[in-house]
C-alpha positions in Angstrom: 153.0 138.6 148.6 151.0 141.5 146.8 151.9 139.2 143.2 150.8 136.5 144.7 147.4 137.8 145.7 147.0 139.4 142.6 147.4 136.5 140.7 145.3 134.4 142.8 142.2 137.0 142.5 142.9 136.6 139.2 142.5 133.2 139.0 139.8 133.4 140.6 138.1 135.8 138.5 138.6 134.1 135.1 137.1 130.5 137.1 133.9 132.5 137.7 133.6 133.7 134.7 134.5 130.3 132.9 131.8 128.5 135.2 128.8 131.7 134.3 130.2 131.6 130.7 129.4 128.0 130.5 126.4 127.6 132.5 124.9 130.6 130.2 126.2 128.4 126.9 124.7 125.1 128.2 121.4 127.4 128.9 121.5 128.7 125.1 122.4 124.9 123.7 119.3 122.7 125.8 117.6 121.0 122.4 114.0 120.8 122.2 113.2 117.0 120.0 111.2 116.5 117.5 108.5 114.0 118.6 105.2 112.3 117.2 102.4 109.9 117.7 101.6 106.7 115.2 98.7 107.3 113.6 96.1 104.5 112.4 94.7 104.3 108.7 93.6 102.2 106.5 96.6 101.5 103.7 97.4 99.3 101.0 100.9 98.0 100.3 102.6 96.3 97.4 104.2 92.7 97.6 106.0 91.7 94.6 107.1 88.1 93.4 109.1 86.9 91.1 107.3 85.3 88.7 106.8 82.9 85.5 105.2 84.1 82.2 103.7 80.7 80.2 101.2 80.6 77.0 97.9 79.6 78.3 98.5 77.0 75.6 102.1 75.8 74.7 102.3 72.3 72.4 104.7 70.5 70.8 104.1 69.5 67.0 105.9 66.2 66.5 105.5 63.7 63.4 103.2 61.1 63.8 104.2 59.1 61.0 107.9 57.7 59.6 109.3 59.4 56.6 111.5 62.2 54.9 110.1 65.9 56.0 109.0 66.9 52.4 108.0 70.4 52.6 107.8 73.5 55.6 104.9 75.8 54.7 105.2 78.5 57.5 108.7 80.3 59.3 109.5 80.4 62.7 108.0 83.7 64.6 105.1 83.6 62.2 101.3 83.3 63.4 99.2 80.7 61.7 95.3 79.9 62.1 93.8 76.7 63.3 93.9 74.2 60.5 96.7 75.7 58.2 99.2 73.7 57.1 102.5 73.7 58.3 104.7 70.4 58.0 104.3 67.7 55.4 106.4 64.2 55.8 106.9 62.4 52.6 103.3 60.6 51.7 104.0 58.6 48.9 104.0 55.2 50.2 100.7 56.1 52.5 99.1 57.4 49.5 100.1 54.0 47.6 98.4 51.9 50.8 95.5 54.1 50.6 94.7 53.2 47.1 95.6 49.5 48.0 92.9 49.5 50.8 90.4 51.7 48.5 90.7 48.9 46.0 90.5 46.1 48.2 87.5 47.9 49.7 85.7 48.1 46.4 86.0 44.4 45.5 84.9 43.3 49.2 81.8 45.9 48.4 80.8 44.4 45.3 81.2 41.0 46.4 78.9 41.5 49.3 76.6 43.4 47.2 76.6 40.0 44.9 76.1 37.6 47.6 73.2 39.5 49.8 71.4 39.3 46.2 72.4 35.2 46.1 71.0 35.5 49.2 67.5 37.4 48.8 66.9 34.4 46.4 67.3 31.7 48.7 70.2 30.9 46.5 73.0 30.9 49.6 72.8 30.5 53.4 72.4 33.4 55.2 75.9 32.7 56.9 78.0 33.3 53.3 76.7 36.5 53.2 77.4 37.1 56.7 80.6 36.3 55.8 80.9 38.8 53.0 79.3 41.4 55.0 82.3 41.3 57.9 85.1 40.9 55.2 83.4 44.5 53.6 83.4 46.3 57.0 87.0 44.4 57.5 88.1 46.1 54.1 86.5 49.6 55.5 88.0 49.8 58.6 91.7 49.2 56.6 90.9 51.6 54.5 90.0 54.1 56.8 93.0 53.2 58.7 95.0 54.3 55.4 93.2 57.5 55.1 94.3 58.3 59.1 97.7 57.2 58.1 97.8 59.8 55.2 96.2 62.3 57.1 99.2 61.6 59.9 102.0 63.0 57.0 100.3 66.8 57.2 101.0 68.8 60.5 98.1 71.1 61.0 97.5 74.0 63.5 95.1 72.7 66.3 94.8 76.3 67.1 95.5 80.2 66.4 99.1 80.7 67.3 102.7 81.4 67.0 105.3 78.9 65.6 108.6 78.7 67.4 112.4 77.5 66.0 111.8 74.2 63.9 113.9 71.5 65.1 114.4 69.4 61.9 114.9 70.7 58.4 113.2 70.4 55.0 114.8 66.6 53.3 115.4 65.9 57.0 114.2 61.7 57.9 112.2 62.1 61.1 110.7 59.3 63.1 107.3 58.8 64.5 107.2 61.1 67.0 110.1 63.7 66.7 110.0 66.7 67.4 109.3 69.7 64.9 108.5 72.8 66.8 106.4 74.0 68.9 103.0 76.5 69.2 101.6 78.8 71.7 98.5 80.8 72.1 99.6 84.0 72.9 95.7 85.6 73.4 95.9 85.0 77.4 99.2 84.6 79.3 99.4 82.3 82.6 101.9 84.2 85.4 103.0 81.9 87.8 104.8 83.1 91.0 105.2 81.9 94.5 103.6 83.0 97.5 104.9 82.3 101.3 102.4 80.9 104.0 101.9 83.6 105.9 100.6 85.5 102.9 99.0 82.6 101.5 96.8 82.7 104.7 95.7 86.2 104.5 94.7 86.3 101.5 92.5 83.6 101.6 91.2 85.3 104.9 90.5 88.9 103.1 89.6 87.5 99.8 86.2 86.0 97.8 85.2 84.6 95.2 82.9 87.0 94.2 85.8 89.6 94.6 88.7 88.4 92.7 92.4 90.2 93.3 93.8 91.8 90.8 97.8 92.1 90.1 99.7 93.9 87.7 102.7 92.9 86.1 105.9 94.3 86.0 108.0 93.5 82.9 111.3 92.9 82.6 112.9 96.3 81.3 110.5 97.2 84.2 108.0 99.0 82.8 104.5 97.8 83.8 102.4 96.2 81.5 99.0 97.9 80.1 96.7 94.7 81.5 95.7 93.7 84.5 95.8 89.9 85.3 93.3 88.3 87.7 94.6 85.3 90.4 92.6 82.3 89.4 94.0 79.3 90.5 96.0 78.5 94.0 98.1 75.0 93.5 97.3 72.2 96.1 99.9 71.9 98.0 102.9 73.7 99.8 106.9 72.9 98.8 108.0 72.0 102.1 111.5 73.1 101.2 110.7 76.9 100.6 107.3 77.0 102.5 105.8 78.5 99.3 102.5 77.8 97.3 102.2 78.7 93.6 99.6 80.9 92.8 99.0 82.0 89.0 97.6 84.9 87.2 95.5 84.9 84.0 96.5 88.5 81.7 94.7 89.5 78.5 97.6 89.7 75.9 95.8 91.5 72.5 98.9 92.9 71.3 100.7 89.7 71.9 103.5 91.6 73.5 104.2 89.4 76.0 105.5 85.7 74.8 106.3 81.9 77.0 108.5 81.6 79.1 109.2 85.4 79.8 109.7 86.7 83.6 108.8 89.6 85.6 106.9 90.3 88.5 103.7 90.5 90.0 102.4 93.2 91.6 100.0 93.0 94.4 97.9 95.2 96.5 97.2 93.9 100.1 94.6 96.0 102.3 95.8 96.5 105.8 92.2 97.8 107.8 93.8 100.3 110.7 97.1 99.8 110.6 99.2 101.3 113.1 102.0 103.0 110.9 105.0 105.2 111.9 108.2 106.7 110.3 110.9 104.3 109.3 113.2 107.2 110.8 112.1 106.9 113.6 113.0 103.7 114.2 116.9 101.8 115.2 118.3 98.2 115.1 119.8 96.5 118.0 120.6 92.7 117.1 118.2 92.4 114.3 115.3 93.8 116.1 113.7 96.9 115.9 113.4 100.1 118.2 111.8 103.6 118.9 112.4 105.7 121.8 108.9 106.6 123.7 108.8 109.7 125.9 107.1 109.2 129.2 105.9 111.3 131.6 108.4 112.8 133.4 109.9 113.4 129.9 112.4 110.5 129.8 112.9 108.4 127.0 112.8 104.8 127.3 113.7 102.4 124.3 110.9 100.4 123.2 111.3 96.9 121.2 108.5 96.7 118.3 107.2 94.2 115.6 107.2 95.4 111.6 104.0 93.5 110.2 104.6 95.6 106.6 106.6 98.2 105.2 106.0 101.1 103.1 108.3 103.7 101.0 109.8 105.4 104.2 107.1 103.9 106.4 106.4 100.8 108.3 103.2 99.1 109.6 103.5 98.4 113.5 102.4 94.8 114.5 103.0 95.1 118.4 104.3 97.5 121.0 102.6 100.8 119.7 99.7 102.5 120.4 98.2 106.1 118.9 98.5 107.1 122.4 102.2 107.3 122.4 105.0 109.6 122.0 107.7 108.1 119.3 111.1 110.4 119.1 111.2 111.1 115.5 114.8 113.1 115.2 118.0 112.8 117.4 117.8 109.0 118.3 121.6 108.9 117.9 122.1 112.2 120.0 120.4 110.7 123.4 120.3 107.9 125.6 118.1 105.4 127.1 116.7 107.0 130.6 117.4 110.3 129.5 114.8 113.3 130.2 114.3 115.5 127.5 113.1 118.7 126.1 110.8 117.7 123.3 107.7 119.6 120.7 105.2 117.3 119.6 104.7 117.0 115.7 101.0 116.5 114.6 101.3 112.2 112.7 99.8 114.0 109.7 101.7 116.6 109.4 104.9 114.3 109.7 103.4 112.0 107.1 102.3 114.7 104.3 106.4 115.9 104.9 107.5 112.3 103.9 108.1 111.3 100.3 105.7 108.2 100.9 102.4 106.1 99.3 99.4 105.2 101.2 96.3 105.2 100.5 
């Protein structure tokens, strides 16, 4: 009986001290949360599009006349000046139909010349040398024809620019019209890229004309290039497919680094006036829609739902169900639960943000 009371005191002395041991432990282990407020500022955030790069003038150079192509006077890549020379079609017979037509010009001049003399004398009716007067300007206007004609067998520059890859070869027969290459005028550079509705609509609500937006432009082995480009021209209408609207971008290109039909893309800055912004940690998914835990009064948590209007690096902009005023759990949100009351120390939104690897301005 004595064993038996022994072992039951015990028993009973080790369940005490379990129940102290862990009432002390659970004392020692009560977590105090990080929390913070959203803080409102002014900030500016970068959209980027995919975008288009196209010479702000591209042509094609095609014959204009029949024949074989006699001679190539430039090389593909190379930059020519308005007016140089740079395809000549065989002009042989043109230069033959020019000195035709000169000829034929020259008789109907002197026969004209004759007959308004015949004609100062009273010695032939004024309608003879009305006559010779219209088969002149008739013998003009062919020969001037033939002069346009030989004219059409050179292939001039119509501006400063850079040839691209010839399409027919020196001997080659080419027809009126076929292609021979092409020219583009490097000196500006139109970017084209696509912008949705939504951000069609503010920027036309938060932009002037007297204050133009400027992008920058982010090349393909992503370095940015040295200009800055200026939106000039919105496109009329919307593709009702993808909901977008094309906008386009004029660069200064004086090195002529960038060339047609490259791709990149734009950079730019939208201003966001008060934002309400808050840690992107501080934040959860549920379903595709976002979360924060808000602390209330009596210290409880209750999950929140919340709109994202913009995002920053490790930030995003708060569109609805925030206010300044309240207190966002910023570390734990996996270790608690909804309805729970909590131990918490609030953070100063500044301090939190200057401890965040973040841009805003």
């Amino acid at each position: 009986m004595k064993k038996i009371l022994m072992v039951m005191g015990l028993c009973a002395l080790l369940w005490h001290t379990g129940c102290t041991s862990k009432k002390e432990k659970g004392n020692e282990d009560q977590t105090k949360y990080l929390v913070t407020n959203p803080i409102k500022m002014d900030t500016l955030i970068t959209d980027d599009y995919v975008c288009q790069i196209q010479s702000i003038r591209h042509i094609e150079l095609r014959a204009q006349e029949r024949g074989y192509l006699e001679k190539i006077y430039v090389d593909e890549g190379q930059f020519v000046k308005k007016g140089q020379l740079l395809f000549k079609i065989m002009p042989k017979i043109y230069e033959a139909e020019k000195q035709k037509a000169s000829a034929e010009a020259s008789f109907a001049e002197i026969e004209y010349q004759n007959t308004k003399k015949l004609a100062d004398s009273d010695v032939v009716a004024p309608n003879e040398l009305a006559m010779a007067k219209a088969t002149y300007d008739k013998a003009k206007a062919e020969l001037a024809l033939a002069e346009a004609h030989l004219q059409f067998t050179e292939i001039r520059a119509p501006f400063d620019g850079i040839i691209d890859r010839f399409h027919m070869r020196q001997g080659s027969l080419v027809d009126e019209g076929e292609l021979l290459s092409s020219l583009s005028d490097n000196s500006q550079m139109w970017v084209y890229y696509n912008v949705p509705e939504a951000e069609y609509l503010n920027y036309k609500t938060k932009v002037s004309k007297d204050n133009p937006v400027k992008v920058n432009l982010l090349m393909a082995n992503n370095q940015l290039f040295k200009q800055t480009g200026e939106v000039g021209t919105i496109e009329a209408d919307f593709d009702n497919e993808t909901g977008n609207i094309p906008f386009r971008a004029t660069f200064p290109n004086p090195d002529g680094l960038l060339r047609h039909g490259e791709t990149g893309s734009i950079l730019m800055k939208v201003p966001y006036k008060e934002a309400i912004i808050i840690p992107q940690k501080a934040t959860f998914e549920v379903l595709s829609k976002k979360y924060v835990f808000v602390i209330g009064k009596d210290n409880k948590i209750q999950q929140r739902e919340i709109s994202i209007k913009a995002e920053l690096p490790h930030l995003f902009i708060v569109d609805k169900g925030l206010s300044v005023n309240d207190k966002v759990l910023l570390e734990g949100i996996r270790m608690v639960k909804n309805g729970e009351k909590i131990d918490y120390e609030l953070e100063k939104p500044d301090k939190v943000l200057a401890s965040l690897d973040m841009y805003a301005e």
